[in-house]
N, C-alpha and C positions, 0 to 999 in steps of 0.2 A: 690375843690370849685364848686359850681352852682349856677344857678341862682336862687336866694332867691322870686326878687321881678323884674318883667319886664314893663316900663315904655316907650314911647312913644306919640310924639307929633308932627304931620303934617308930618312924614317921609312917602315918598310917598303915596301910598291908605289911609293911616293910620289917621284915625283924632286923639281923646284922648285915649289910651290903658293903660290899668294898668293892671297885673296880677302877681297872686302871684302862684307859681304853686306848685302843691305836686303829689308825685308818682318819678316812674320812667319813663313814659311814657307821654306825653302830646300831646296831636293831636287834629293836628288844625284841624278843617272841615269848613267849607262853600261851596258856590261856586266861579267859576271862577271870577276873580277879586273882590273877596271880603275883601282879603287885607291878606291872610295866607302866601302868599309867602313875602309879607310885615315883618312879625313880623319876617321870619327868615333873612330876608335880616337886618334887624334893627338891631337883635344880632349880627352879620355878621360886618357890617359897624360901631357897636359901638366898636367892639372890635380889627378887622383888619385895621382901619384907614385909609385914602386918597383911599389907592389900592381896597382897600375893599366895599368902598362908590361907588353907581350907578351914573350914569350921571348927570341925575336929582332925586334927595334925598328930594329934600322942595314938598309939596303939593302943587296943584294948587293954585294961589290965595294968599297963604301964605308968608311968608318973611322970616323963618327960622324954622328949624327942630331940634327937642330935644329927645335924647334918654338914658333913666337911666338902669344902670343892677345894683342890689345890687348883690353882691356875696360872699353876708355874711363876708368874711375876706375884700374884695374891694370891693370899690361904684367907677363903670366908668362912667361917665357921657360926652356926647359927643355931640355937637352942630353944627350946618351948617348954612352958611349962603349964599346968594346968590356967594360970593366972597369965603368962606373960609371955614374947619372944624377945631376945637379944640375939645382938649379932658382933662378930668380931670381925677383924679386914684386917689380916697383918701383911707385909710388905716379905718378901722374899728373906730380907735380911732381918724379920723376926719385930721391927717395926709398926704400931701400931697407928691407925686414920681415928682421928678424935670423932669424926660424923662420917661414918662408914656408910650405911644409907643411903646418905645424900652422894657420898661418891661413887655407891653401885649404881644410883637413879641415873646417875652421868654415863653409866655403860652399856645400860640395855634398854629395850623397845618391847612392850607385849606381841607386837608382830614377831621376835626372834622366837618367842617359845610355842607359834605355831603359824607359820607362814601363808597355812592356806587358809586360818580365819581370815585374813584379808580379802581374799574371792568371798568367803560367805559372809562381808560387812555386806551393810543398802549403800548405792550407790551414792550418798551427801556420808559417809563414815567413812568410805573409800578416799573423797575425794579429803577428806579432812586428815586419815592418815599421809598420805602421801603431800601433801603441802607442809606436812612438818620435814621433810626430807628437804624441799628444793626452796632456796633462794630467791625470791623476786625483790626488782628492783623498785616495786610498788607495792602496795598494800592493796588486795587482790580483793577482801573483805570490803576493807572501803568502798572502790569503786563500783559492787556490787551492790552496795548498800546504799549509798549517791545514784546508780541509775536508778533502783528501786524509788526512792525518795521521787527520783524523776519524773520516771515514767506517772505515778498515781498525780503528780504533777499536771503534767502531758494529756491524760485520758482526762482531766477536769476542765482541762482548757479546751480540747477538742469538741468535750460536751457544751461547753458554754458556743465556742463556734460554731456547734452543728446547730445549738439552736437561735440563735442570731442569722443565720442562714435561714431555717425554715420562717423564722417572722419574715423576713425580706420576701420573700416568694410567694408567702401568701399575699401580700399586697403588692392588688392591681394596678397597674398604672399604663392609661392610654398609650398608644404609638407616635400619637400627634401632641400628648402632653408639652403645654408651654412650657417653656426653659423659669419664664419669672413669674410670678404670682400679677391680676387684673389690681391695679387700686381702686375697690371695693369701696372704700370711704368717698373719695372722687363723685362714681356714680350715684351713692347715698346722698352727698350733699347738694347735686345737680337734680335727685329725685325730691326730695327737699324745697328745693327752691320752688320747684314745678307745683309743688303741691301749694306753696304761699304765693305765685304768681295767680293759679287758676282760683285761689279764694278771690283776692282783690279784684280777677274780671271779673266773678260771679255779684260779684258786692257793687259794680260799676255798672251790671247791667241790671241787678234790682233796684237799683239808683236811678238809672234813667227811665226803668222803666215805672218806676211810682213818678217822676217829675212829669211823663205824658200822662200820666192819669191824672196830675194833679193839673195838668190843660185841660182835661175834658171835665172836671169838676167845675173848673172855675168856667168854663162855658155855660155848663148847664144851671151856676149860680148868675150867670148874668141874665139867662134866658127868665129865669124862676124871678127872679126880682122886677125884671122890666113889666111880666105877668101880670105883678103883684100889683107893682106900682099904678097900671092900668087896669085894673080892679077895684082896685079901693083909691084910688084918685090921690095918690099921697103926693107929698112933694116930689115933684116929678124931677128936678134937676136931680135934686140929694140922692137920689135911686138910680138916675139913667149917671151921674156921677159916677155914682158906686159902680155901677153897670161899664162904663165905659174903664175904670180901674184896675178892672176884671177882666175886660178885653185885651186890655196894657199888659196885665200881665201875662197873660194868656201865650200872647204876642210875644211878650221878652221871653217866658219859659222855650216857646218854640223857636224860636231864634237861639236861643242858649242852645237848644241839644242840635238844630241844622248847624251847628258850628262844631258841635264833635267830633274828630274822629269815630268809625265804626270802633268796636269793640272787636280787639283780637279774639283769633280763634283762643280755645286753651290749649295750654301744652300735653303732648301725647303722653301720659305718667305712665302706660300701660307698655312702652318702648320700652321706658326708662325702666320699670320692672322687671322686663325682661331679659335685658342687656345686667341687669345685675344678679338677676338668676343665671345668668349665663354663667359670669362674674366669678360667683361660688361656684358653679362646677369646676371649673379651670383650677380654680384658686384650691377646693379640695385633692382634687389630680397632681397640684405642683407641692402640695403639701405634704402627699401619701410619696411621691417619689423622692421628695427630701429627707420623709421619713424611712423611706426603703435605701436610700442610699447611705441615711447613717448606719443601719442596722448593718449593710454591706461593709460597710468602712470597716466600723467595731468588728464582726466577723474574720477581715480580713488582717486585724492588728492582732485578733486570739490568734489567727493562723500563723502571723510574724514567730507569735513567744512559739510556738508548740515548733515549730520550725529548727527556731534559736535552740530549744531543747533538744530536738531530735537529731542534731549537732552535736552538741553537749554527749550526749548518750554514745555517738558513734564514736568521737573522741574518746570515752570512756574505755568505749570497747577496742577500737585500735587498740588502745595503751595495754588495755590487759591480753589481747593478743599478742603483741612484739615482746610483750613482757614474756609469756607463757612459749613464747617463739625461741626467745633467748636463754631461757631456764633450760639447768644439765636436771634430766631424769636419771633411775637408778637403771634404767635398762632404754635403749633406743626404740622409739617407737611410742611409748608411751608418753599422755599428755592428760593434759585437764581442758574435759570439753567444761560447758557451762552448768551440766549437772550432774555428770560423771567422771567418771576416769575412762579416757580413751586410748585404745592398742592399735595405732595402726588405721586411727582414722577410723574404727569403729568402737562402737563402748565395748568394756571389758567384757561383759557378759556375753557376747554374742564372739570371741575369744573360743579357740579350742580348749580343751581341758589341760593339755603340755603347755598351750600359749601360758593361760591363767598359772599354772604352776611356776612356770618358769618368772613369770611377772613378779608372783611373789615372795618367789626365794631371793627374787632382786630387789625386792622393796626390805626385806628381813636383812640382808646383809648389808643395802646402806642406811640403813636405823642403827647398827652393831659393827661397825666398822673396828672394834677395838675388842670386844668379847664376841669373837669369833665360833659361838656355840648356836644352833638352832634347834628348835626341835618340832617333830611331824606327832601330831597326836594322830590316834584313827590312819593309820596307817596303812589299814587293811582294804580301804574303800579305793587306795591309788591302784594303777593297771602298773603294769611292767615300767610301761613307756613313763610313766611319771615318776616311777622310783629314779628308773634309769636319767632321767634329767637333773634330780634332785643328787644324785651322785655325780651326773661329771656337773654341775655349776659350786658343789663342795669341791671338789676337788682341784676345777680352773681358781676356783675365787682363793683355797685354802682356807676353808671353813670346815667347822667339826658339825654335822649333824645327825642325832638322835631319835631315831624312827620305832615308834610301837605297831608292831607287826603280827597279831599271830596266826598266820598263816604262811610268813615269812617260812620259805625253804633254802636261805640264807645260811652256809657251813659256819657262818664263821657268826654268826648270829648267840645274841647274850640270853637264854633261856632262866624265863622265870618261874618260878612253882613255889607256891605256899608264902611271899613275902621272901621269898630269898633265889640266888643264883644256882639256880640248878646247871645250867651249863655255860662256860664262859670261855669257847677255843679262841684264840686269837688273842686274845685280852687278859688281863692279871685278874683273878677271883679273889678275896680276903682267905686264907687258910683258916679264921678263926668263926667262917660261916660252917657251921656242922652239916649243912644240908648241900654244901657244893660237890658237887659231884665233876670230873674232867672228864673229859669225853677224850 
């Protein structure tokens, strides 16, 4: 569809407009406020509804604004009023759509009514236009959103690795480090012993050594008595008795100890000390290495997951490549890198000016496949070379597009002055506009 026949009435600059247009190309010219941005706003607002209508839509002075598009298969007719818009959508055969709106929202795209706003979206607006165009057999968002989810995944596990890595490394551990740990308790209770064996020799040799004192005591009492006894003249058996009982036993003590064994040497405790200070060194060395080897292990299972992820991630990413591999674009060349729209294997932006144009008369005509109408606002800023592209892809494609020019040196061009058609060769003018003039 296109527009067959374009009508207008007090829609902003606009006083009475009628035109009927032919070609592929229609451009408006005038100058500045002479009402060309008008006629596209009018297409615009007749056919985009409420969202699509300017602030103020009625003409000065006026009370209400009317706007007609035949479109050969539908007649939209759309009205404003201080308070309100409606809209009508009749069918060729005079038939009316009970939700007209919702069936114009089913026809057109804001890209058709100006193609090169698509070059001046940011490149996350580019790319979210052009993904309502193409089909994927995945959901693009998701796995976007899942490596996201991932990845902050990933960089946490990594962190937790890198520092389970660095405690490992900080702890030393020998080259000659034993494989098992010394039994420690062992040595303890062999130090132990040593310590209650050399009490009991110590205790065996102040034993023997008070039993020979207690020989020379009892000598020096037999000495002292026999003295005595011959001193004071006492009974001399009963004393040299005692005396000789004293030698008996003298006799039997020393006899008792020439029957001993020597007294062991004591046992070396200060070996034994040291062989267990050994003991814990070893035993701290095989402990710091058990400990450096769990911290490794751990380290080396966070490396497992983030691995198992960065799997997972590439997976993701294949899928939305093959995916994006397999997706039809509106023009060859063009693609979705990861955070733009790419032409050709570079982002759009770095795209010639004809590139970019040409992209998005492609992207405007498959959003509109069925209302076959575009329109070029600012028209005055293309070179030759972009009109001229913007003509032959209307005219390969069979699309109607409406260009405001005014600098346009175009003969056949629709000239505006004052809200109305001041020149219209080529094309039907309304006879009931007062200010048309035919050239």
């Amino acid at each position: 569809m296109k527009i067959v026949k374009f009508q207008a009435e007090h829609f902003k600059r606009l006083k009475v407009v009628e035109i009927s247009p032919s070609g592929d190309m229609i451009t408006l010219a005038g100058k500045n406020g002479s009402g060309k941005s008008s006629v596209l706003d009018a297409i615009y607002a007749a056919l985009g509804g409420r969202d699509a209508a300017p602030e103020v839509a009625i003409a000065r002075g006026e009370e209400s604004a009317r706007i007609r598009l035949d479109l050969g298969e539908l007649v939209v007719t759309r009205k404003f009023t201080a308070r309100d818009t409606s809209v009508v959508v009749e069918a060729a055969n005079g038939a009316r759509f009970p939700s007209p709106q919702r069936m114009l929202d089913d026809l057109i795209g804001a890209i058709a009514f100006d193609p090169l706003r698509f070059v001046r979206l940011k490149p996350k607006e580019q790319m979210d236009e052009l993904r309502k165009l193409v089909a994927f057999d995945v959901d693009l968002d998701d796995l976007v959103r899942l490596n996201a989810a991932d990845y902050e995944v990933r960089r946490e596990i990594n962190r937790r690795a890198a520092s389970l890595r660095a405690q490992g490394s900080a702890i030393i551990v020998p080259d000659d480090c034993a494989s098992d740990p010394v039994d420690a308790k062992e040595i303890l209770d062999r130090l132990t012993s040593a310590g209650d064996a050399n009490g009991k020799l110590d205790y065996e040799r102040r034993r023997r050594r008070k039993r020979a004192d207690d020989v020379e005591s009892l000598r020096v009492s037999a000495r002292l008595k026999r003295e005595r006894a011959a001193e004071l003249r006492l009974a001399a058996e009963a004393l040299d008795g005692s005396a000789r009982k004293a030698d008996d036993d003298a006799i039997a003590i020393t006899a008792e100890l020439d029957g001993l064994a020597p007294v062991p040497d004591p046992v070396d405790a200060a070996a034994i000390r040291a062989e267990l200070a050994a003991a814990e060194v070893i035993n701290s060395a095989v402990a710091r290495r058990a400990e450096k080897l769990q911290l490794e292990g751990a380290a080396a299972a966070e490396e497992v997951k983030a691995a198992i992820i960065t799997e997972t991630i590439a997976g993701r990413e294949k899928e939305r490549t093959e995916a994006l591999a397999a997706a039809k674009f509106p023009i060859e060349g063009l693609a979705l890198g990861k955070e733009e729209v790419l032409y050709r294997e570079l982002p759009l932006s770095l795209a010639s000016s004809g590139e970019q144009i040409r992209v998005s008369m492609a992207i405007a005509m498959a959003m509109n496949p069925t209302l076959r109408v575009i329109s070029i606002r600012e028209g005055s800023f293309l070179d030759q070379e972009g009109l001229r592209t913007i003509a032959e892809m209307a005219r390969e494609k069979g699309y109607q597009v409406w260009v405001e020019d005014n600098r346009s040196t175009d003969p056949m061009a629709i000239v505006m002055e004052d809200g109305s058609v001041s020149e219209c060769p080529g094309h039907v003018a309304s006879e009931a506009d007062p200010t048309r003039r035919a050239r």
